[in-house]
C-alpha positions, -999 to 999 in steps of 0.1 A, spaced: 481 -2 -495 458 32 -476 453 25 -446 416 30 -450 417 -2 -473 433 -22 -449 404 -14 -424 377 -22 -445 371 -55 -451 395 -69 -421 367 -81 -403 354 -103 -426 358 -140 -410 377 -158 -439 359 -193 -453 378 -222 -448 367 -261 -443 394 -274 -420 411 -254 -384 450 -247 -393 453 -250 -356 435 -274 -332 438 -273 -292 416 -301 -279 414 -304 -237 449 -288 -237 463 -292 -196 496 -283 -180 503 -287 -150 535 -271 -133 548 -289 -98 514 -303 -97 499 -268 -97 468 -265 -132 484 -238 -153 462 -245 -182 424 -264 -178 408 -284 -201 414 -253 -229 401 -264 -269 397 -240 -295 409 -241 -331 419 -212 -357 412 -210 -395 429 -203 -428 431 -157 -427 423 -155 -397 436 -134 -372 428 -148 -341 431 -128 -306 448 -146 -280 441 -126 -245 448 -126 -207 458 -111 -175 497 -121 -169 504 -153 -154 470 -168 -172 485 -190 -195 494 -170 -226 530 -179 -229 524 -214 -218 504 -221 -243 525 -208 -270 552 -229 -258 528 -260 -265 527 -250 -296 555 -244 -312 570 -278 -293 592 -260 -266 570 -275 -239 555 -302 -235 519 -309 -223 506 -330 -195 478 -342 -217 457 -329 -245 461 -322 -282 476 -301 -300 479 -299 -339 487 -276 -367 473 -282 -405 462 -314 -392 493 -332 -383 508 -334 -346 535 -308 -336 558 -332 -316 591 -337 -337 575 -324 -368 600 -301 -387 584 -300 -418 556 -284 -396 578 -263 -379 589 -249 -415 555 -237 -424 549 -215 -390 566 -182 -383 572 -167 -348 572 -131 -334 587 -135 -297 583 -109 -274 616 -103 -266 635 -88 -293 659 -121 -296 680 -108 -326 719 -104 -330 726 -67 -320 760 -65 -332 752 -76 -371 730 -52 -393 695 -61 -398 705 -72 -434 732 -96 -421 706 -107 -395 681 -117 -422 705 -131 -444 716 -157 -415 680 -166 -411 675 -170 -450 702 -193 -451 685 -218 -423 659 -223 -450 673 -214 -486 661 -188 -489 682 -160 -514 689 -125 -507 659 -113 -533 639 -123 -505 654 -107 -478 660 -71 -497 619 -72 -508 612 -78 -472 639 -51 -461 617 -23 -487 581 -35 -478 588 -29 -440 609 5 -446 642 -7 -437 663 -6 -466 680 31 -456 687 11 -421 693 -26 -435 734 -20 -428 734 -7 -396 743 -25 -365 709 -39 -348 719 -22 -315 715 10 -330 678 3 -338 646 18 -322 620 -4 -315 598 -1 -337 627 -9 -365 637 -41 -342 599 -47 -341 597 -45 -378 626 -64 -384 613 -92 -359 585 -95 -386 605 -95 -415 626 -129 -398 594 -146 -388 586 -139 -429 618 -152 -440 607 -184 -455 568 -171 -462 553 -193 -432 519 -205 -438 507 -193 -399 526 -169 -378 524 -174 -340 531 -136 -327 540 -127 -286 532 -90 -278 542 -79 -314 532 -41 -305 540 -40 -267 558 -7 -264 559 10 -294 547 43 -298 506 47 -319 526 50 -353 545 20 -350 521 -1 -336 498 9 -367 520 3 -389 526 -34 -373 488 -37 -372 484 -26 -408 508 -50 -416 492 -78 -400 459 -69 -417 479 -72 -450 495 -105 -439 461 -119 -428 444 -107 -465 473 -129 -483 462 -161 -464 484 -162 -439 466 -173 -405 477 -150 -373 477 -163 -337 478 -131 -323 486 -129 -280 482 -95 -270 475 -72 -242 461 -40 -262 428 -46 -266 419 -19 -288 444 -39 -317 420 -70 -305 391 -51 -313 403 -34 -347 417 -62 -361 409 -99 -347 379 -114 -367 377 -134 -334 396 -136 -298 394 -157 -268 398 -148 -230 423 -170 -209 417 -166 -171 432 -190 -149 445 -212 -175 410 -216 -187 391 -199 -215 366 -177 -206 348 -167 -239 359 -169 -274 338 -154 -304 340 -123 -324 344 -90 -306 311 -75 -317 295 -108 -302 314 -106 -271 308 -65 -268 272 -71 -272 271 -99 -247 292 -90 -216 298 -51 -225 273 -22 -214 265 4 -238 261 38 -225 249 71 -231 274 96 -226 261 129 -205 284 161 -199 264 181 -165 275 218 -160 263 218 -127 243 250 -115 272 263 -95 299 247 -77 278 234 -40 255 214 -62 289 194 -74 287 169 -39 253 160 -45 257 153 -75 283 128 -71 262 115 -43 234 109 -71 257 90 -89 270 68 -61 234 61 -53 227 51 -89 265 33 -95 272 62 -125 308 68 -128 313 106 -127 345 124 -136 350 164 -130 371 180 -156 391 214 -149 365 238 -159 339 222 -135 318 202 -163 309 166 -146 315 137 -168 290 106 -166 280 74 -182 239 65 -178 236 29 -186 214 16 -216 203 -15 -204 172 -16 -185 158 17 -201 163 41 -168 185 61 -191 158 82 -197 148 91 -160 179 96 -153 188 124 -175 161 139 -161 166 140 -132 202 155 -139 186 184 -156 175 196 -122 210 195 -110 228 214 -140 225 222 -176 232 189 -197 257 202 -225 265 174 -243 246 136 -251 259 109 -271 258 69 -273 287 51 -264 289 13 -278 301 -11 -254 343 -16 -255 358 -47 -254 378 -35 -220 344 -41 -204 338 -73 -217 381 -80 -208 376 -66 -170 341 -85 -168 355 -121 -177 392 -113 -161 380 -101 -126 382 -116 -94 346 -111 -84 335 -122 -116 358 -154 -124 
């Protein structure tokens, strides 16, 4: 499927009645120390859901919880409905991306999918279908070790497919990669997402978050911050700019100029050819004075609105002086 496709209507929160996945007052405590607070949230049929966090926040913790390799100090956790805790019939109906690529380097990545097929019956049609969709057929009998990472990335997808898992619990799927392979693991996510399948998507990139989670939460501290839509939380936390480029007069204006902006907290960046970069808040309505008052210093060359980014809304929630 066109990219282009893909894009278009991923953002449409899917309609469902009941959560696939339910966290209600989730704690862990390690050596007595709170790694996870109180945390409740649920996820829904489609949905890709954006799972985010500074390191040591409670990302990987909570995945643990939830696929049953650790267990919590109290809380609840459940997935379509039913309690995780020596459930395999459960466990059969959710596929996992790690983040480590924990696959058998020395066998091809056919042979590596075939072993995994076996674990749950699956035949061979299966695993040459999902070799072609993610473009490693011309690879499928080499030796894993011989693999870049996207291919090992792509392969890690096609294992967690194996046995066409109803939700797929992913780890840092596109950590790494270069911007064509982590597309192409986006798009296919997108596509994954569109067939029904539910995503809990943890991730650090948060321009994936923002092109393709219909909704994301913000772990800080082992607590959530926010959780909602990116528009809603862009449009609540972020600051929309309007984007000035200054050609200043000549080059002894340039320190009072960045003085200005100090004065008025503007970030200011000077490229090579002596231009002056700045962002003039929206809020508040001052944008206006502003940019005229940097007429007097230089000759404004370029003006355009910048939405807010969901890194603002990630640094706002995620930052010491904030939390």
């Amino acid at each position: 499927m066109p990219r282009d496709n893909l894009l278009q209507g991923m953002k449409t929160m899917p309609k469902t009645q009941n959560p696939v996945l339910e966290v209600n007052r989730l704690n862990k405590d390690f050596k007595k120390q709170p790694v996870l607070r109180n945390m409740s949230f649920s996820v829904h049929a489609g949905e890709i859901f954006g799972f985010l966090g500074p390191n040591g926040a409670g990302k990987t913790t909570t995945i643990r919880i939830l696929l049953g390799l650790t267990l919590a100090t109290s809380g609840d956790c459940r997935i379509f409905g039913q309690s995780i805790d020596d459930n395999g019939e459960i466990r059969r109906r959710i596929g996992v991306v790690f983040e480590q690529p924990n696959i058998y380097e020395r066998l091809s990545g056919r042979q590596n999918l075939q072993f995994y097929a076996s674990l749950y019956d699956v035949g061979n049609a299966e695993v040459e279908r999902l070799l072609a969709d993610f473009d490693l057929l011309a690879a499928a009998n080499k030796a894993v070790r011989h693999y870049s990472k996207g291919m090992r990335q792509r392969l890690l997808l096609c294992r967690a497919l194996v046995h066409d898992p109803e939700l797929l619990i992913m780890d840092e799927p596109t950590g790494g990669l270069d911007p064509t392979s982590q597309q192409s693991i986006r798009d296919a996510i997108v596509r994954m997402s569109e067939q029904g399948k539910t995503i809990f998507l943890s991730t650090h990139s948060l321009e994936e978050a923002d092109q393709i989670c219909h909704r994301v939460a913000v772990l800080y501290q082992g607590q959530l911050a926010a959780i909602d839509k990116p528009q809603v939380l862009k449009q609540r936390y972020g600051q929309p700019a309007i984007s000035v480029t200054l050609r200043p007069h000549n080059v002894p204006d340039v320190p009072s100029i960045r003085r200005w902006c100090v004065s008025n907290a503007i970030p200011m960046r000077l490229d090579e050819d002596g231009s002056a970069q700045m962002q003039l808040p929206i809020k508040g309505n001052h944008w206006g004075r502003l940019l005229d008052e940097l007429t007097t210093m230089g000759t404004v060359t370029t003006v355009h609105s910048q939405e807010a980014t969901l890194n603002q809304v990630y640094h706002r929630l995620t930052s010491s002086e904030q939390g």
